[in-house]
PAVOKE-276551 format. One record per residue (C-alpha): x, y, z. Coordinates in steps of 0.5 Angstrom, whole numbers, m for minus. Example, Ala and Ser with C-alpha at 12.3 -4.5 7.8 and 13.67 -1.06 7.14 Angstrom:
2
+-------+-------+-------+
:     u :     v :     w :
+-------+-------+-------+
:    25 :    m9 :    16 :
:    27 :    m2 :    14 :
+-------+-------+-------+
REM end
This chain:
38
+-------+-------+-------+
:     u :     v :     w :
+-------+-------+-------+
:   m32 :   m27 :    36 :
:   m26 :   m26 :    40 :
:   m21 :   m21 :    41 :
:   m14 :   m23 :    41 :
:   m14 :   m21 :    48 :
:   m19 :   m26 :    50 :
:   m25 :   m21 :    50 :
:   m32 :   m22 :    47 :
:   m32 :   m17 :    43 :
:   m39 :   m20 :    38 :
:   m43 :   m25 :    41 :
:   m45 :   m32 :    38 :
:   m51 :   m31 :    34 :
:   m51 :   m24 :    33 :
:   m53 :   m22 :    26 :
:   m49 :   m17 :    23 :
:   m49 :   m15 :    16 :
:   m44 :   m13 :    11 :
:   m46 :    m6 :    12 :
:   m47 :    m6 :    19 :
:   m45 :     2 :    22 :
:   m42 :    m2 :    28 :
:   m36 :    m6 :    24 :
:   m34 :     0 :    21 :
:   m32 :     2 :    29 :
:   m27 :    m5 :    29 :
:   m22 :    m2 :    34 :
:   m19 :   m10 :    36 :
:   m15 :   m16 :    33 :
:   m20 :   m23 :    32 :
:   m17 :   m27 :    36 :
:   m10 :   m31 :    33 :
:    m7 :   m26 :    32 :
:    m1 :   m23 :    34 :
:    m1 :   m15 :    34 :
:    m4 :    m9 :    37 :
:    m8 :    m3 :    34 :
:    m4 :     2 :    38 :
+-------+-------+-------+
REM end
């Protein structure tokens, strides 16, 4: 998964789970989207 800013940000083949304690710290847009989080 990339940032909205081109940066990797969860690397292929990475397992996540749904309930995975890192995606609560998500501070990024995925990329595609127009925006920022500050």
């Amino acid at each position: 998964i990339m940032d909205n800013k081109g940066k990797t940000v969860i690397s292929a083949g990475t397992d996540r789970g749904q309930k995975d304690p890192e995606l609560e710290k998500m501070d990024y847009l995925v990329e595609g989207v127009i925006g920022a989080t500050s």
